[in-house]
HTML snippet that shows the backbone in 3Dmol.js (N, CA, C, O; Angstrom):
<script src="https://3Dmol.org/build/3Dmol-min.js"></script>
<div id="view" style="width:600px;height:400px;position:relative"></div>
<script>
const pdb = `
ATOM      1  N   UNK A   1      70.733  87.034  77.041  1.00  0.00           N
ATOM      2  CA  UNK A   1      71.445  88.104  77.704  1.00  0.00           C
ATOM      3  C   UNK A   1      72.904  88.058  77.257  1.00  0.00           C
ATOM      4  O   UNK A   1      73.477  86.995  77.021  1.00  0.00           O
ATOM      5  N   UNK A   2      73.604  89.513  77.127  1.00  0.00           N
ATOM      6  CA  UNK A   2      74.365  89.414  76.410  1.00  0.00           C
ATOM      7  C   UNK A   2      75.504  88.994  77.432  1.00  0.00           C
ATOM      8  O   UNK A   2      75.123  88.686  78.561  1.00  0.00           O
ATOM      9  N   UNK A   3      76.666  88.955  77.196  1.00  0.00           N
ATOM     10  CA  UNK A   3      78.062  88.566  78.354  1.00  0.00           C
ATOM     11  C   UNK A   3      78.406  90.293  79.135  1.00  0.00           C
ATOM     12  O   UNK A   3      78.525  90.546  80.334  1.00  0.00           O
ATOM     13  N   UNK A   4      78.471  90.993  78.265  1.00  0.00           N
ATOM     14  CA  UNK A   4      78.563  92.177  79.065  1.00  0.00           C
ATOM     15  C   UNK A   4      77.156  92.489  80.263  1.00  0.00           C
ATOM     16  O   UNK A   4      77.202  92.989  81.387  1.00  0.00           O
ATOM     17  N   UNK A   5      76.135  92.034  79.578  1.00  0.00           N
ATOM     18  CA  UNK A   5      75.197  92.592  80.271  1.00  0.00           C
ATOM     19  C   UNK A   5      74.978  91.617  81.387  1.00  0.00           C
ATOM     20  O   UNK A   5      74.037  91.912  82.123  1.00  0.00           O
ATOM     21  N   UNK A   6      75.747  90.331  81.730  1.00  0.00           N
ATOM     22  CA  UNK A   6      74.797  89.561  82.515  1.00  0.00           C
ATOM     23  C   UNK A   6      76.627  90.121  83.567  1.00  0.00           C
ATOM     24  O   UNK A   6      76.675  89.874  84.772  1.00  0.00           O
ATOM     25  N   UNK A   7      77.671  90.706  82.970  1.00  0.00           N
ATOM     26  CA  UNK A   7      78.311  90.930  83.900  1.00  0.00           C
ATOM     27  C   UNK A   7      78.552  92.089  84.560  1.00  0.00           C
ATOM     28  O   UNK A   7      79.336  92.292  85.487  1.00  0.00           O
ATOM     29  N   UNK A   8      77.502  93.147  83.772  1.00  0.00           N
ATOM     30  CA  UNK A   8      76.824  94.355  84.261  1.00  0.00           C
ATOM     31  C   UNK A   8      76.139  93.617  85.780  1.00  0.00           C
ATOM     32  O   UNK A   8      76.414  93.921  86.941  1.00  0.00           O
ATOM     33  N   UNK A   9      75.358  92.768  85.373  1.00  0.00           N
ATOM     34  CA  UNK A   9      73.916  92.307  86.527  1.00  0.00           C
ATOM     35  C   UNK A   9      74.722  91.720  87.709  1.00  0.00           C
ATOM     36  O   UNK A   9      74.241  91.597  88.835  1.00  0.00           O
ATOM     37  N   UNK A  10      75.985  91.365  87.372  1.00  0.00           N
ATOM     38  CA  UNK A  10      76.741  90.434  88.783  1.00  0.00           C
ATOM     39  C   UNK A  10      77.448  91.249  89.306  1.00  0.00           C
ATOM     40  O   UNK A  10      78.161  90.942  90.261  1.00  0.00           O
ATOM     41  N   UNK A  11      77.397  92.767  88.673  1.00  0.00           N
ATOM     42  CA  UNK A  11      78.780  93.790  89.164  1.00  0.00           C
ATOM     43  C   UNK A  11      77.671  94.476  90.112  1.00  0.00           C
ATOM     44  O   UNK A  11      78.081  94.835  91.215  1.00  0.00           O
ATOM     45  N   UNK A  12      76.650  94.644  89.885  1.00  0.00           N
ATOM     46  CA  UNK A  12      75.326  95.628  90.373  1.00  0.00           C
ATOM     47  C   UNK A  12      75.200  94.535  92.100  1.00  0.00           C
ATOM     48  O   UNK A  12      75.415  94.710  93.300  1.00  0.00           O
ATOM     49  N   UNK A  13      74.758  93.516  91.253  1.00  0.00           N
ATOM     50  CA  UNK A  13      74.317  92.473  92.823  1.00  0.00           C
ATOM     51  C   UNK A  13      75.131  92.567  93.850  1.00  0.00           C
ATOM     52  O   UNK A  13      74.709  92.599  95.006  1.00  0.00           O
ATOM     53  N   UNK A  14      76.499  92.625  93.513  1.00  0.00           N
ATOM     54  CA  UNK A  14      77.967  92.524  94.414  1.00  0.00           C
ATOM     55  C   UNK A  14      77.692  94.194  94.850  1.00  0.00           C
ATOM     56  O   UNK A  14      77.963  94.709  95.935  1.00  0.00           O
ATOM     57  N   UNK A  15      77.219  94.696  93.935  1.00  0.00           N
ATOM     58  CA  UNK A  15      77.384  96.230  94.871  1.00  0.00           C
ATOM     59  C   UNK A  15      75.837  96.606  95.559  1.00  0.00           C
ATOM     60  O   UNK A  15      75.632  97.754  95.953  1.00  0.00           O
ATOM     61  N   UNK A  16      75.134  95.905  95.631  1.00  0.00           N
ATOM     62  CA  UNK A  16      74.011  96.211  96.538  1.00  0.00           C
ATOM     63  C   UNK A  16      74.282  95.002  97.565  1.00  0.00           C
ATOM     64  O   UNK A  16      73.433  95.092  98.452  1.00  0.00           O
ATOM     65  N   UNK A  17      75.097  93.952  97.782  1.00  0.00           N
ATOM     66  CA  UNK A  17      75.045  93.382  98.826  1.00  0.00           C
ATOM     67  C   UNK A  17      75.983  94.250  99.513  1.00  0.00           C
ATOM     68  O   UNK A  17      75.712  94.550 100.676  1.00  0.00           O
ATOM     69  N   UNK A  18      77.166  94.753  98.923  1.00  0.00           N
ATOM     70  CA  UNK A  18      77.880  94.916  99.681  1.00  0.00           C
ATOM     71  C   UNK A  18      77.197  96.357 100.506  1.00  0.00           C
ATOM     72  O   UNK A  18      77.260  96.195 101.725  1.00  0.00           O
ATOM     73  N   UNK A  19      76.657  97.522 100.164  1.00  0.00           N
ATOM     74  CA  UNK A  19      75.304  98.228 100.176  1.00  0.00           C
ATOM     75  C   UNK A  19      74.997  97.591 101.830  1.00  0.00           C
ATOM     76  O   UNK A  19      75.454  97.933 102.921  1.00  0.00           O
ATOM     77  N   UNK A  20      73.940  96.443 101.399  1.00  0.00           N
ATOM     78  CA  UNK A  20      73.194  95.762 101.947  1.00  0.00           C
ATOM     79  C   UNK A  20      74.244  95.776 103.671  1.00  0.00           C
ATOM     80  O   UNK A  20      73.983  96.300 104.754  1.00  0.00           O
ATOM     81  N   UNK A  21      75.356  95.003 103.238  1.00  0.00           N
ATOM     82  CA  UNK A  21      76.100  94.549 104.199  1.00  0.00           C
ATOM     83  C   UNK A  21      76.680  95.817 105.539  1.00  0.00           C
ATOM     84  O   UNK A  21      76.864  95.751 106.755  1.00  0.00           O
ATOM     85  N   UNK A  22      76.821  97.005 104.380  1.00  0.00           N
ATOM     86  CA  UNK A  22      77.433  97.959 105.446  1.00  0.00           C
ATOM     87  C   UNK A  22      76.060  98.332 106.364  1.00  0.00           C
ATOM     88  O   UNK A  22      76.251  98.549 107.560  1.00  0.00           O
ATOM     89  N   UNK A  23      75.215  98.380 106.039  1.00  0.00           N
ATOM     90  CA  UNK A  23      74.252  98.726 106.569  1.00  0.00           C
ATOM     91  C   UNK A  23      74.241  97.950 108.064  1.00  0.00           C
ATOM     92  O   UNK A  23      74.184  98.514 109.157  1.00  0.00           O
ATOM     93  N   UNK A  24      74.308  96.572 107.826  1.00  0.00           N
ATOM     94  CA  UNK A  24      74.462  95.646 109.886  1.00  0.00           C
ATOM     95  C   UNK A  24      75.820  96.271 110.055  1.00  0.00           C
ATOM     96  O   UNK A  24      75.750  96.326 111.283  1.00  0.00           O
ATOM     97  N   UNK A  25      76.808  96.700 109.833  1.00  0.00           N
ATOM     98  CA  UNK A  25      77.774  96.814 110.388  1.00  0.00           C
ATOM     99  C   UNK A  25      78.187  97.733 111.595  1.00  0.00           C
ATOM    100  O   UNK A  25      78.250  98.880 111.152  1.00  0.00           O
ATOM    101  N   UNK A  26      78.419  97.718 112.607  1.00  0.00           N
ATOM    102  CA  UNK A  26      78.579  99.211 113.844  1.00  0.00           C
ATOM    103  C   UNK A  26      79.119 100.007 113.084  1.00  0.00           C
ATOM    104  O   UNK A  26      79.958  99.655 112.255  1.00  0.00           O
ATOM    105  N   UNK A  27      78.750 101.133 113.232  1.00  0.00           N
ATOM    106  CA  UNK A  27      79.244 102.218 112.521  1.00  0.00           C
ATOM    107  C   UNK A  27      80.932 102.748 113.543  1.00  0.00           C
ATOM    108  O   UNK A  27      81.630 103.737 113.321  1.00  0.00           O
ATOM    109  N   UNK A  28      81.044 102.152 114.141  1.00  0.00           N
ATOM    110  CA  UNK A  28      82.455 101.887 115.160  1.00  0.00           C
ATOM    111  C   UNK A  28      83.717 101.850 114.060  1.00  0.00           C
ATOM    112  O   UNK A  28      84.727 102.549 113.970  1.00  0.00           O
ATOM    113  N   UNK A  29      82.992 100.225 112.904  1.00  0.00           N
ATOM    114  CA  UNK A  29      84.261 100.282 112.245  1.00  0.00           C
ATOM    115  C   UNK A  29      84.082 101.060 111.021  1.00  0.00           C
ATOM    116  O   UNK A  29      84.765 100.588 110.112  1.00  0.00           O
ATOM    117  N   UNK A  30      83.430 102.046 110.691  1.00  0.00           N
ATOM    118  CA  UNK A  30      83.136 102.694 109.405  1.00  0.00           C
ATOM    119  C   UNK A  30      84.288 103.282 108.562  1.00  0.00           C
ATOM    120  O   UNK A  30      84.515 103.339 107.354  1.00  0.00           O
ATOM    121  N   UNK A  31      85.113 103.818 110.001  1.00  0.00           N
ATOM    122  CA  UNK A  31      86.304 104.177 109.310  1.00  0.00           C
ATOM    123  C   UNK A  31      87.078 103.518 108.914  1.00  0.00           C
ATOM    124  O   UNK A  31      87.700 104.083 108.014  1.00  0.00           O
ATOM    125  N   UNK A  32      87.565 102.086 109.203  1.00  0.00           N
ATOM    126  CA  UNK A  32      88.443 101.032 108.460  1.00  0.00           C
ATOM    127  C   UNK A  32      87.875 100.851 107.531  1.00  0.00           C
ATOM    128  O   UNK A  32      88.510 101.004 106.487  1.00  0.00           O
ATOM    129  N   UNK A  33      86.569 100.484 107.440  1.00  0.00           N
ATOM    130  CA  UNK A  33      85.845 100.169 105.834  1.00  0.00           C
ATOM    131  C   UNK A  33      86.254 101.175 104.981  1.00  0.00           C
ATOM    132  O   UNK A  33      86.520 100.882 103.815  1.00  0.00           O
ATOM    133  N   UNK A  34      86.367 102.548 105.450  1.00  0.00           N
ATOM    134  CA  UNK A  34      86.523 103.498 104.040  1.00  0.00           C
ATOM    135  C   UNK A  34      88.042 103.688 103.882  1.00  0.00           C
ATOM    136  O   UNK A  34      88.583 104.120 102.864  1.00  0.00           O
ATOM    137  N   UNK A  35      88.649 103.321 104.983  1.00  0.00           N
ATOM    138  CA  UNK A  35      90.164 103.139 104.807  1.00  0.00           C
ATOM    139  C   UNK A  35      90.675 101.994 104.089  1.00  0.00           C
ATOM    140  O   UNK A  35      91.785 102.015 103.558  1.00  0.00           O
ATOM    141  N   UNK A  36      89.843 100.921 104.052  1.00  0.00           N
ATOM    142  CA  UNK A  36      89.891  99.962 103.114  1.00  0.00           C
ATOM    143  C   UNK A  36      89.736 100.179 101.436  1.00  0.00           C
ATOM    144  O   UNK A  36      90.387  99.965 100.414  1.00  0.00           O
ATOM    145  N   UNK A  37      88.579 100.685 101.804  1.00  0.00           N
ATOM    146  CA  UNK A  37      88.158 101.270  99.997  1.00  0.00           C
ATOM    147  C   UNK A  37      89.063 101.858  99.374  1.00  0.00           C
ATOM    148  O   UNK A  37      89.495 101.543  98.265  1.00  0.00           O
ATOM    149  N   UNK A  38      89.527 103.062 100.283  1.00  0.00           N
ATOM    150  CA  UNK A  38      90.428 103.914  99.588  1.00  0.00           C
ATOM    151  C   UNK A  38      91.759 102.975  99.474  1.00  0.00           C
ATOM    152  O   UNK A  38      92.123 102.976  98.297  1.00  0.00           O
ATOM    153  N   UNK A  39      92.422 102.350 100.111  1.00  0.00           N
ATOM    154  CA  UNK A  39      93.384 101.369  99.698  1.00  0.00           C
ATOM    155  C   UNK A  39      93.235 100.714  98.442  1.00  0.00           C
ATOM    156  O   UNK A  39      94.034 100.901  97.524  1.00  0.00           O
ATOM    157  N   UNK A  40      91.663  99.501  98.305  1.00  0.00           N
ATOM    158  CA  UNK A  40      91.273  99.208  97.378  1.00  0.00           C
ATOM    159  C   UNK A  40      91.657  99.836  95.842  1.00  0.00           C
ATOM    160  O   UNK A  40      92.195  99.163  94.962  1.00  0.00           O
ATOM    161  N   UNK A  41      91.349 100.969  95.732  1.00  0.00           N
ATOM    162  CA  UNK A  41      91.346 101.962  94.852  1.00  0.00           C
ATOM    163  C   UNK A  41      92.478 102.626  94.279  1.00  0.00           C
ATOM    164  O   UNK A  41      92.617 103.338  93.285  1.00  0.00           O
ATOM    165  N   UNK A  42      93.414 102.115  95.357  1.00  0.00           N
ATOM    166  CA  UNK A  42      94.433 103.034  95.027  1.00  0.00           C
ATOM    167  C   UNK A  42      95.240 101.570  94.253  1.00  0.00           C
ATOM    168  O   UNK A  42      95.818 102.042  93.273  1.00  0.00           O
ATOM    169  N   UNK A  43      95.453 100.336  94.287  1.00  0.00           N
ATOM    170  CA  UNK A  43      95.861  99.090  93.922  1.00  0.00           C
ATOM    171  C   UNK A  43      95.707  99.048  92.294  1.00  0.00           C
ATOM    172  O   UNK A  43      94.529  98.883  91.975  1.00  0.00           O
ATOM    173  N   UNK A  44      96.673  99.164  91.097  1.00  0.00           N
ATOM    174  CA  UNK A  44      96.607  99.033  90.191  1.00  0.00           C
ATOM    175  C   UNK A  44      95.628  97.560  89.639  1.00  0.00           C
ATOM    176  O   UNK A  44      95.728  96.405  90.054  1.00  0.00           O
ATOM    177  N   UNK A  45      94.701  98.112  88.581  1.00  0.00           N
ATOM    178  CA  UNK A  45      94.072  96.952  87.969  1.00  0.00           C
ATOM    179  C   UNK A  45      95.310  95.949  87.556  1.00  0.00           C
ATOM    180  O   UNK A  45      96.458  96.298  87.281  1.00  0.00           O
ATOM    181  N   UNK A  46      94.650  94.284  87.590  1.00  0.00           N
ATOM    182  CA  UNK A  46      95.666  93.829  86.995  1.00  0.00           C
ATOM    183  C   UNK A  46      94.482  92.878  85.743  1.00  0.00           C
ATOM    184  O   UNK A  46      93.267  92.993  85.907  1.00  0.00           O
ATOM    185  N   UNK A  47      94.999  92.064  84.660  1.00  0.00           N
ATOM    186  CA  UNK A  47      94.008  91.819  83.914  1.00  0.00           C
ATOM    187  C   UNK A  47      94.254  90.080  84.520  1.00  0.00           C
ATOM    188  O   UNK A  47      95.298  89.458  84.716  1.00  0.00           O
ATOM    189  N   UNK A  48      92.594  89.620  84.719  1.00  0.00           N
ATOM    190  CA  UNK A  48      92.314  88.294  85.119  1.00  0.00           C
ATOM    191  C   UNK A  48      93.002  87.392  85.310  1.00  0.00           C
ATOM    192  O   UNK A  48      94.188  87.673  85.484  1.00  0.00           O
ATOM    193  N   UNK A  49      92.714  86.324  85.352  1.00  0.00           N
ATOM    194  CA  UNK A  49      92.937  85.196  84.587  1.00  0.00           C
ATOM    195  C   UNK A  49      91.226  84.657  83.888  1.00  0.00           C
ATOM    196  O   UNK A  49      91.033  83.591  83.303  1.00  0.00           O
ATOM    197  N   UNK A  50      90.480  85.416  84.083  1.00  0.00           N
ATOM    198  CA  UNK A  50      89.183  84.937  83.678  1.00  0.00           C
ATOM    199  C   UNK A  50      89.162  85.511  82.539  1.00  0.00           C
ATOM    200  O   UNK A  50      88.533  84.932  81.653  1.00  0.00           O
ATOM    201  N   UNK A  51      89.930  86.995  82.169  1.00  0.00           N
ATOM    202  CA  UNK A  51      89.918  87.653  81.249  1.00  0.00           C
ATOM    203  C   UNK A  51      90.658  87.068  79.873  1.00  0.00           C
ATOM    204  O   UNK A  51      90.291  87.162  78.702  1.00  0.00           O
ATOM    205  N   UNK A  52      91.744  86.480  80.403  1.00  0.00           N
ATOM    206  CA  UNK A  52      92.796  85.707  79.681  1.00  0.00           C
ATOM    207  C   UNK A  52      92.058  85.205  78.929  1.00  0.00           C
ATOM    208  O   UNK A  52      91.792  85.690  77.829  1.00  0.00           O
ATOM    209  N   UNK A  53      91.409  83.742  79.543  1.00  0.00           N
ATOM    210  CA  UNK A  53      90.721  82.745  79.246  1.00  0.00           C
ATOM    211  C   UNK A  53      89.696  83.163  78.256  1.00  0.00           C
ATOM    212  O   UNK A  53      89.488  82.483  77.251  1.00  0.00           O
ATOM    213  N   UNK A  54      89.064  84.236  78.501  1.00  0.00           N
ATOM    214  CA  UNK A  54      87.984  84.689  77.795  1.00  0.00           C
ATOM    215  C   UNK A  54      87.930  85.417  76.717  1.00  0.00           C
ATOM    216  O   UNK A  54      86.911  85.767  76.120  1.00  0.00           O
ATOM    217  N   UNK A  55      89.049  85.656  76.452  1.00  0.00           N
ATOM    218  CA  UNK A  55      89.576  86.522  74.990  1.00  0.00           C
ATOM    219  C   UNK A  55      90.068  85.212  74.134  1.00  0.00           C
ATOM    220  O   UNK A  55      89.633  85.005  73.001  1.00  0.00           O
ATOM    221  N   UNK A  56      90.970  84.387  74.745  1.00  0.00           N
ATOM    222  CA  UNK A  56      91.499  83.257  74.082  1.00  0.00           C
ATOM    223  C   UNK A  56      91.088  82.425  73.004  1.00  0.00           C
ATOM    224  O   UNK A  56      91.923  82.050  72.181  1.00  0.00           O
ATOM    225  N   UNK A  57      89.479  81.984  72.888  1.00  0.00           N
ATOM    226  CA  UNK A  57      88.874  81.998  71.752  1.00  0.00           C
ATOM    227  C   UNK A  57      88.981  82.495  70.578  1.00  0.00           C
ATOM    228  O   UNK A  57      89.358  81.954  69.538  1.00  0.00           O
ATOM    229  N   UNK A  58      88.499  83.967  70.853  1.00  0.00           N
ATOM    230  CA  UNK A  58      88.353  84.623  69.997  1.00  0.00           C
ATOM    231  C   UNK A  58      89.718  85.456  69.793  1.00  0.00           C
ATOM    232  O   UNK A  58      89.571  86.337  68.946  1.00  0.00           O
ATOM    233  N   UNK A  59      90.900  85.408  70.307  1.00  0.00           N
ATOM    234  CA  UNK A  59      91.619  85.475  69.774  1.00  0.00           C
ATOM    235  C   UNK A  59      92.648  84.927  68.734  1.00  0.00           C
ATOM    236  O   UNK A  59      93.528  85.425  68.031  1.00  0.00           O
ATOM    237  N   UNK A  60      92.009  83.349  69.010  1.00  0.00           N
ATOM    238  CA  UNK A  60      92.902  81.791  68.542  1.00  0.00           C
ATOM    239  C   UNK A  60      92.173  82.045  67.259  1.00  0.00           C
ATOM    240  O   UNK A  60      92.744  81.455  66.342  1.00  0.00           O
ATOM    241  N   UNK A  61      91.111  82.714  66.858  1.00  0.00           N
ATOM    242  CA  UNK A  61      90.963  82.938  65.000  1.00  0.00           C
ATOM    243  C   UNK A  61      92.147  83.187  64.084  1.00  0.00           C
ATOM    244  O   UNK A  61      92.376  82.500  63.088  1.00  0.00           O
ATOM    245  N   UNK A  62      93.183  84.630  64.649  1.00  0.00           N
ATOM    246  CA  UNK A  62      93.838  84.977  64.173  1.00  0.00           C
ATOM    247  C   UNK A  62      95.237  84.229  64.521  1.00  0.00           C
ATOM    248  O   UNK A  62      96.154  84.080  63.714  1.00  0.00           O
ATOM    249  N   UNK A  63      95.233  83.705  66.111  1.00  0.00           N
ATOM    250  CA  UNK A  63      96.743  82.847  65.766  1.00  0.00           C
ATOM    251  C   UNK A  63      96.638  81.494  64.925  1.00  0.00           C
ATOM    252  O   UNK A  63      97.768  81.010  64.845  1.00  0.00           O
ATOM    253  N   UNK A  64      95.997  80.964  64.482  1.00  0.00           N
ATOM    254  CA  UNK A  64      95.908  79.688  64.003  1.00  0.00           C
ATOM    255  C   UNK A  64      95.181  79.749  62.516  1.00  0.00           C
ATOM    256  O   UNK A  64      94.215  79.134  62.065  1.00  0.00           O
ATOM    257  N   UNK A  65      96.009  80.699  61.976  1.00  0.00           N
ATOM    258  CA  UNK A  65      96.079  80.940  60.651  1.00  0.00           C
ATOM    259  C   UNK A  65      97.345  80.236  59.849  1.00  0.00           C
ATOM    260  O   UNK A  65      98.142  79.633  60.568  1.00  0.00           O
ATOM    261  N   UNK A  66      97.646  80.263  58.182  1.00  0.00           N
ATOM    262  CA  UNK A  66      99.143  80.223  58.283  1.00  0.00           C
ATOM    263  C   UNK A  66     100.022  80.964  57.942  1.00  0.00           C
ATOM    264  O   UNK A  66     101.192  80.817  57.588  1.00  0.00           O
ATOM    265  N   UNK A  67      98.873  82.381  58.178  1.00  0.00           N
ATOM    266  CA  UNK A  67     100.101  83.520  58.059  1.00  0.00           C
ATOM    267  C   UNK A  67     100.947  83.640  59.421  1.00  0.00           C
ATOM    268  O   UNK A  67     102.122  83.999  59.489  1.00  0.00           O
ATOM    269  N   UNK A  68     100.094  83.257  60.522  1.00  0.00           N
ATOM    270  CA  UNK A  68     100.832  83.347  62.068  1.00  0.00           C
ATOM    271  C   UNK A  68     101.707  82.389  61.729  1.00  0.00           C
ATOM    272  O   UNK A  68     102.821  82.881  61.551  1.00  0.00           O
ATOM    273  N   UNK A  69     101.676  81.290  61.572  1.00  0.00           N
ATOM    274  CA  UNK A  69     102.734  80.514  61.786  1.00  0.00           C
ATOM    275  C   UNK A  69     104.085  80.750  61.360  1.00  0.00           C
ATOM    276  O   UNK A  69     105.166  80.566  61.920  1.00  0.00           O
ATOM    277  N   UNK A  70     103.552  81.494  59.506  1.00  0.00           N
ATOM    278  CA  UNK A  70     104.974  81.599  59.137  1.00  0.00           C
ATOM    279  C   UNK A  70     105.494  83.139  59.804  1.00  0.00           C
ATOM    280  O   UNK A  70     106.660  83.481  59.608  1.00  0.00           O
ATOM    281  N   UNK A  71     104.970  83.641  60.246  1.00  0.00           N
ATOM    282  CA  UNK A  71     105.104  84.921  60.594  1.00  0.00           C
ATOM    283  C   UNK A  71     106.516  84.498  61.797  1.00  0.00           C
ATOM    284  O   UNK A  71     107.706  84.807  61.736  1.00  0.00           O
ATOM    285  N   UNK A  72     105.727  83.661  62.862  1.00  0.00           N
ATOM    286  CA  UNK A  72     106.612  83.171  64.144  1.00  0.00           C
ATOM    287  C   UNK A  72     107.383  82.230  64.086  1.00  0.00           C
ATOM    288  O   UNK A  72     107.892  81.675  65.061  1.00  0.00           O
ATOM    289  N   UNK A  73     107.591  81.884  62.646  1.00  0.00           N
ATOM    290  CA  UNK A  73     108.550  80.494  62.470  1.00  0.00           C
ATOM    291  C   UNK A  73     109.588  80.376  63.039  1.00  0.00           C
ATOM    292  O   UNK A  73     109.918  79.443  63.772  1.00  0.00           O
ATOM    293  N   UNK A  74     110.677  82.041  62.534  1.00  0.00           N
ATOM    294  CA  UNK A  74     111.865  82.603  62.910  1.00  0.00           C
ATOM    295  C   UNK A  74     112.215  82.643  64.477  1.00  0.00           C
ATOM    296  O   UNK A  74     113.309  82.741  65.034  1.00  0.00           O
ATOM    297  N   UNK A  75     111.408  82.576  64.802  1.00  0.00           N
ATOM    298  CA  UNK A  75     111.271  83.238  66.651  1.00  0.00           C
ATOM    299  C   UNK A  75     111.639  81.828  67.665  1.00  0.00           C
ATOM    300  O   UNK A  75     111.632  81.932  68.892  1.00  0.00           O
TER     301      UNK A  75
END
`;
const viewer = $3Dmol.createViewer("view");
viewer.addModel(pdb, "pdb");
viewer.setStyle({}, {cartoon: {color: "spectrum"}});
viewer.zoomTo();
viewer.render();
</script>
């Protein structure tokens, strides 16, 4: 399974529990929940730290060349 796809399968699970979850909830607090969401939503993405980490690999091909080095010597 690929990395996108197994984080397709953990984005799906998180959204049928959460699904799952509103369902026991009194419908009393329904409106904070969607007042929540919409807050949620409105909160600029920010990028990980899982994301960081996870590019870092495959980004360290291209810094750890010795054109990078001499490139950033000056700096």
């Amino acid at each position: 399974m690929s990395a996108h796809a197994l984080h397709a399968g953990i984005i799906m699970e998180v959204e049928e529990q959460i699904i799952n979850e509103l369902h026991h909830v009194p419908r009393q607090h329904y409106r904070e929940i969607l007042n929540f969401i919409r807050t949620v939503k409105k909160k600029p993405v920010a990028i990980t730290n899982q994301t960081a980490i996870a590019s870092e690999s495959s980004l360290a091909k291209d810094w750890q060349r010795p054109e990078e080095d001499e490139a950033w010597a000056n700096l």
